[in-house]
N, C-alpha and C positions, 0 to 999 in steps of 0.2 A: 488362153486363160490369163488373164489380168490378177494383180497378185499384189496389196497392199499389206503396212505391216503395224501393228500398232501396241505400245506400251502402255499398262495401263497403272498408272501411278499417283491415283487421287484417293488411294483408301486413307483411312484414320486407324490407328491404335495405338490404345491408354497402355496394350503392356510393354511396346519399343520405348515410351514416352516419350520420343520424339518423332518428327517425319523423316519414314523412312527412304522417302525420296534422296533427302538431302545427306545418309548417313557416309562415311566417307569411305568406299570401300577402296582399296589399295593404291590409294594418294589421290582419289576423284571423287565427286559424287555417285551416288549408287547409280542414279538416275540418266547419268552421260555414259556409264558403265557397258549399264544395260541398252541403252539408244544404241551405242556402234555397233550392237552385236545384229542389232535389225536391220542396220545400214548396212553393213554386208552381206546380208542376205542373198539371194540369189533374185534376178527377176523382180524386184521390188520395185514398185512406182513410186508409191507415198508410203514415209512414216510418222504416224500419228503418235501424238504425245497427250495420254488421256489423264486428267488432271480435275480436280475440283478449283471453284473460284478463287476459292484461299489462298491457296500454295502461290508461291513466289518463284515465279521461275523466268530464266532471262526470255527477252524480249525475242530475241530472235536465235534459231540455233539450226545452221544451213542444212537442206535436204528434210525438216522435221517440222510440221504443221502441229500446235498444241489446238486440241480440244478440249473444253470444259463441257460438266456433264451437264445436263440439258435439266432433268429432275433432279434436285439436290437428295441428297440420305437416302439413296434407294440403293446404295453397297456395288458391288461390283457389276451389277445387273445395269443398271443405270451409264456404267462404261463402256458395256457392252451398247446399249443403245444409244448413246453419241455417237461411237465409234461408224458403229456398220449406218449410221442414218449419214454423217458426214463423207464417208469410202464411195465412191463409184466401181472399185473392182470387183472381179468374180469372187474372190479369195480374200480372207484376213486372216493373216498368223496375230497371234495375241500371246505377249510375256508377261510375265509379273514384275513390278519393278524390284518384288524382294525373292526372288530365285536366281540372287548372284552365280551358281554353281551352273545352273542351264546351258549346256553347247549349243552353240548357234549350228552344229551338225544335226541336233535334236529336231532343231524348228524347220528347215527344210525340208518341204514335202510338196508332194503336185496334187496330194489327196486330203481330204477333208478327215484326218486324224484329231481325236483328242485323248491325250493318254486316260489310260483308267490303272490304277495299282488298289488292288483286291476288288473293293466294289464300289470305290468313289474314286469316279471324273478329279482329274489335275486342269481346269477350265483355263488357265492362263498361261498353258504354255502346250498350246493347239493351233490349227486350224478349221477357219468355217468360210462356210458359201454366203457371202453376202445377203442376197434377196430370199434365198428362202430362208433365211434362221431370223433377219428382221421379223416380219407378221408372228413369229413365234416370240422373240421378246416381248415388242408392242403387246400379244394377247396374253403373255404373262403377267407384266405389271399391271395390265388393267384387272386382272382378275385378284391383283392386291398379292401373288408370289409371286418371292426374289430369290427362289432358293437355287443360285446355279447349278444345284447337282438334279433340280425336278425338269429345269430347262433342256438339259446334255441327255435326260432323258426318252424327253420328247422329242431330241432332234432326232437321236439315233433310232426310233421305234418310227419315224418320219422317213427313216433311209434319208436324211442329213450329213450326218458326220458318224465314224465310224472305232470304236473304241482301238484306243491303239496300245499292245500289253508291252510293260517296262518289265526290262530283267534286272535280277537282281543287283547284279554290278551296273546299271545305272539309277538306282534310287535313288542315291548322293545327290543330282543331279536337281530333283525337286525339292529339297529342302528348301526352306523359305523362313524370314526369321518375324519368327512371332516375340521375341521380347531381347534386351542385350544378352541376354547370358547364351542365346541360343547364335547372335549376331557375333561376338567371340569364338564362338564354339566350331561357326563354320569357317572363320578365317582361317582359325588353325588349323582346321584337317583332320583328318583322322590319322591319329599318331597312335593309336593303342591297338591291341590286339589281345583277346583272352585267352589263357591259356592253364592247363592243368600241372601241376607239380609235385614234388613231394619231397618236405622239406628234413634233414638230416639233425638231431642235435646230442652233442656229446652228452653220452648218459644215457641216453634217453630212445636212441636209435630213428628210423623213421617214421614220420606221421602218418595219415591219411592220406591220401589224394584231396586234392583242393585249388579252386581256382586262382588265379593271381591276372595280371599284365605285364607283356610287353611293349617295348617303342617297335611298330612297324616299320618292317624296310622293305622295300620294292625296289626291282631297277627301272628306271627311266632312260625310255631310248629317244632323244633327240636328233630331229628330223633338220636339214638345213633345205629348204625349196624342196621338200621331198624326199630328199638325198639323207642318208642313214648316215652320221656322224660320229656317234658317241652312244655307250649305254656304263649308267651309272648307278650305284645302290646310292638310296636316300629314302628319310620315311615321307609320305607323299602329303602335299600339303606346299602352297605357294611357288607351283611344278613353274609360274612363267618366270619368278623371281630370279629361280634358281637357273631355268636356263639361258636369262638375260644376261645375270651375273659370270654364266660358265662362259660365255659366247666373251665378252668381253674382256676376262683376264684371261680367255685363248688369244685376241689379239683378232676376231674373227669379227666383230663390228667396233666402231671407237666410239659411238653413243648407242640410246637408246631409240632413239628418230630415224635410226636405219630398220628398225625391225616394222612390218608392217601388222602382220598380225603374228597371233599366238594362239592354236587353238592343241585341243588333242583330235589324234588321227581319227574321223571317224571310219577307218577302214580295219579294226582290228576284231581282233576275236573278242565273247563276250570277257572272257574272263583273264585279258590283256588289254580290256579300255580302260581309259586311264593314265597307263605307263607309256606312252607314246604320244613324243608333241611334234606339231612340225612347227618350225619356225619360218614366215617367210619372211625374206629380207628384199630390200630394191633390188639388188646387184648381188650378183655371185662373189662370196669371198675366197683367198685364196687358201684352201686347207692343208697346204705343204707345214702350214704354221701348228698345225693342230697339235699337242704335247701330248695329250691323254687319250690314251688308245682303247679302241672300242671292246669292251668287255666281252660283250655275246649281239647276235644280229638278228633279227627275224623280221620279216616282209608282212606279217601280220601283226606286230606287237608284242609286246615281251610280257612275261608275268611274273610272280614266283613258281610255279610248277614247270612253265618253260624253262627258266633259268636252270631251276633244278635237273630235269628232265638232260638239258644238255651238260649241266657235271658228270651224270651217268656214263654218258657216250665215251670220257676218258677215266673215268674213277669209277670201279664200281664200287658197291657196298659194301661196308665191312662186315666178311662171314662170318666172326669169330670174337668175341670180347674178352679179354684173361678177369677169372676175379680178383675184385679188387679190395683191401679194406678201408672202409668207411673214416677209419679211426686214421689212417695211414695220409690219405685226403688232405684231413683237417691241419695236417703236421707240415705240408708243402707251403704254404704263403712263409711261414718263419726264415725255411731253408732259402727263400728267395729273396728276402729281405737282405738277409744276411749276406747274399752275394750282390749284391746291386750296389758298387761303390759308385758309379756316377750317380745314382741317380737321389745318393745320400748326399751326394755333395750339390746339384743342380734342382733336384727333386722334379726336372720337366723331361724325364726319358720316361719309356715303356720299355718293358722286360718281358722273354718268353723264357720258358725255361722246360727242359726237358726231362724226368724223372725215370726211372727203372718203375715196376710194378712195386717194388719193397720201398720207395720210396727217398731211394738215393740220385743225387742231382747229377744228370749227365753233363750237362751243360747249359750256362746261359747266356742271354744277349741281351745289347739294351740299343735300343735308337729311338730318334725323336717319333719315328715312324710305326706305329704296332706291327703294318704289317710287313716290315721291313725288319722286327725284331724274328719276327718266328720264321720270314725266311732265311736270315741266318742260322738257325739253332738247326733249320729242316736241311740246308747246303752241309751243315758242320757234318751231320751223321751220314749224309750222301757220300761225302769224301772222305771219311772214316768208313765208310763200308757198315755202318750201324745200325741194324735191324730191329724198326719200329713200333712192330705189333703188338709188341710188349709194353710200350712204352705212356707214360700224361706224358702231356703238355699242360703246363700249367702260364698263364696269360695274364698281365697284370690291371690291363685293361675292362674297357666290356669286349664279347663277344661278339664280330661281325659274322654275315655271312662270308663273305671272304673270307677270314680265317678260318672257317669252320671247311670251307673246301680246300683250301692247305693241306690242313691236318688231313683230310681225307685223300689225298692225292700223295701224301706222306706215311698213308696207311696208320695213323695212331688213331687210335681206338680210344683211348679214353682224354675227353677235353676240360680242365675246369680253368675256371677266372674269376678274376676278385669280385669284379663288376655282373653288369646282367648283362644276356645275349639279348638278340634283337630275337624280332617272330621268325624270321626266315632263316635264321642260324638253327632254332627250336625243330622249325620244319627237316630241315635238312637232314638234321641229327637224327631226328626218328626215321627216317627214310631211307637215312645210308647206316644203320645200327652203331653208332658212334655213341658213347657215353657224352652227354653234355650235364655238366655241375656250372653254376653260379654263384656269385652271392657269397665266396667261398672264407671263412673267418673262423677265426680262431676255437669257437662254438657250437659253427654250425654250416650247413651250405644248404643250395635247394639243388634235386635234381630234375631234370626239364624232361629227358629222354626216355621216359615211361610211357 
């Protein structure tokens, strides 16, 4: 089987207002973006660069043959028929040039796949059989339909091509940007997560239940040639930036011209895609160098519930919570204020602080570090012999998942902080019966842990 590959990047839309060929996704054209990703494909002869007359595009750009479409305004049908009339091979994978987010794991196949999510065809990031799906174009536009979803029809009720189903954890994957706000929107990532609460206020006691937002955090396990390196929490969103930048201030490449590709593993679980990159580089480096030591490991991918799952294995769950009063709460940020002499004088330290159930200060700590503040405070009562399960933690920060497996591993039961936790702090909390408060002021707090 012969196996060509082609981008198809000559549509128009008035709601990007501009061409989105030319948009500039992470310091490049979208349009060269998306070309490497076909360039590396597997088994690929030709890559086609499917284009209308208009667009401006360089004159020559090695390994990549531009075509223009042959009937002008006939929409992406019309691409499709340049394409496979110009192709000699059995096979054409076809991308969109506006499904930045698409793993080139996605588009290798030996079968004539094209995704379908509920009950419309994703046509531009499949593969098809050259000679038989031509006579089917051709007798589509002649009969005056363009509509790729009556085409993908015919091919698959033709025994063509064969619908291929996307899980949930990769939908991400097909977004495509129909105007800027949704071309922002995918840069950034998904950094939210929804969540339920219920908020506290003096006087007035607690509310309903109701939704709110968190900033998502996942860990990211970074792959070197394969080789498991590193796993880090971070909310996910610009995964190559972050691990170009890691790789670098390790001291483990000296530019960015050493890295050859970046992709995510397509070898994980569904619900660990994503959180695993491999990095490949020319040459092996040397990781005696390496400072930041690997969090947690998995051979399939990490998640939050893996993560979780292996806090379990050393901390179990807290059996038991003492109650607590609400009003008692509200009284700790003062107490902590009041002991924080550096950080009245510097104002750039974090403070953890520890409390009895009545709301008297065991002790506190300050470092530049949060979570170097709370493992002070968590050593202080280890070496005092200080029995925990009684005891807040009050945190002056937001709430990571990492702290929140501290305190669990320190047996405290109940966690509040000034700031918000992140979602997998939320997660955590409810899983191992941990009291989690946010938001925590003089007025009021939210509690997460319901």
């Amino acid at each position: 089987m012969t196996l060509d590959a082609a981008l198809i990047a000559g549509g128009r839309s008035r709601r990007f207002g501009s061409d989105k060929a030319f948009a500039l996704w992470r310091g490049e054209p979208l349009w060269i973006y998306q070309i490497r990703k076909l360039l590396l494909l597997k088994n690929v002869n030709q890559v086609w660069l499917s284009t209308n007359s208009e667009q401006v595009f360089p004159d020559a750009m090695e390994g990549v043959i531009r075509v223009n479409d042959t009937i002008s305004d006939l929409g992406p049908i019309g691409a499709f028929k340049s394409v496979f009339e110009q192709s000699r091979a059995d096979h054409i994978v076809l991308l969109a040039v506006d499904m930045p987010l698409m793993e080139r794991g996605e588009l290798e196949t030996d079968r004539c796949l094209v995704p379908k999510i509920a009950d419309r065809w994703e046509p531009l990031a499949g593969t098809y059989p050259r000679a038989g799906f031509l006579p089917l174009i051709n007798q589509q536009i002649a009969a005056g339909e363009y509509s790729l979803q009556k085409l993908l029809d015919l091919a698959e009720t033709a025994g063509l091509i064969q619908a291929k189903s996307v899980p949930d954890s990769h939908l991400n994957l097909y977004q495509n940007l129909n105007s800027l706000a949704e071309f922002f929107a995918i840069q950034q990532g998904t950094v939210d997560d929804c969540t339920l609460l219920s908020r506290y206020r003096k006087g007035a006691g607690y509310g309903p239940p109701e939704s709110d937002f968190l900033a998502r955090e996942e860990p990211l396990e970074v792959r070197i040639n394969g080789h498991s390196i590193s796993v880090m929490m971070r909310t996910p969103g610009h995964d190559d930036e972050l691990a170009t930048g890691f790789l670098f201030t390790e001291g483990l490449i000296t530019s960015a011209e050493e890295i050859l590709d970046i992709e995510h593993c397509p070898d994980v679980d569904t619900e660990g895609i994503g959180n695993t990159l491999n990095v490949k580089l020319a040459s092996a480096p040397n990781l005696d160098s390496l400072t930041r030591h690997v969090y947690t490991s998995s051979s399939c991918g990490v998640c939050g519930k893996a993560t979780i799952d292996s806090v379990f294995q050393n901390f179990p769950p807290i059996s038991q919570v003492p109650e607590y009063d609400p009003e008692i709460i509200l009284s700790l940020p003062d107490k902590l204020r009041a002991r924080q002499d550096t950080f009245e004088k510097t104002g750039g330290l974090h403070a953890s602080a520890l409390y009895t159930i009545d709301g008297e200060i065991l002790f506190l700590r300050e470092d530049v570090g949060r979570h170097n503040a709370l493992d002070k405070v968590i050593g202080r009562a280890l070496r005092d012999k200080i029995d925990l399960t009684s005891a807040i933690l009050l945190v002056s920060g937001r709430i990571s998942f990492e702290l929140m497996q501290k305190a669990l591993a320190a047996r405290i039961p109940i966690v509040a902080g000034i700031s918000a936790p992140s979602s997998l702090a939320v997660t955590l909390a409810r899983k191992s019966g941990q009291v989690l408060i946010g938001f925590l002021r003089e007025r009021g707090f939210n509690l997460y842990s319901i």
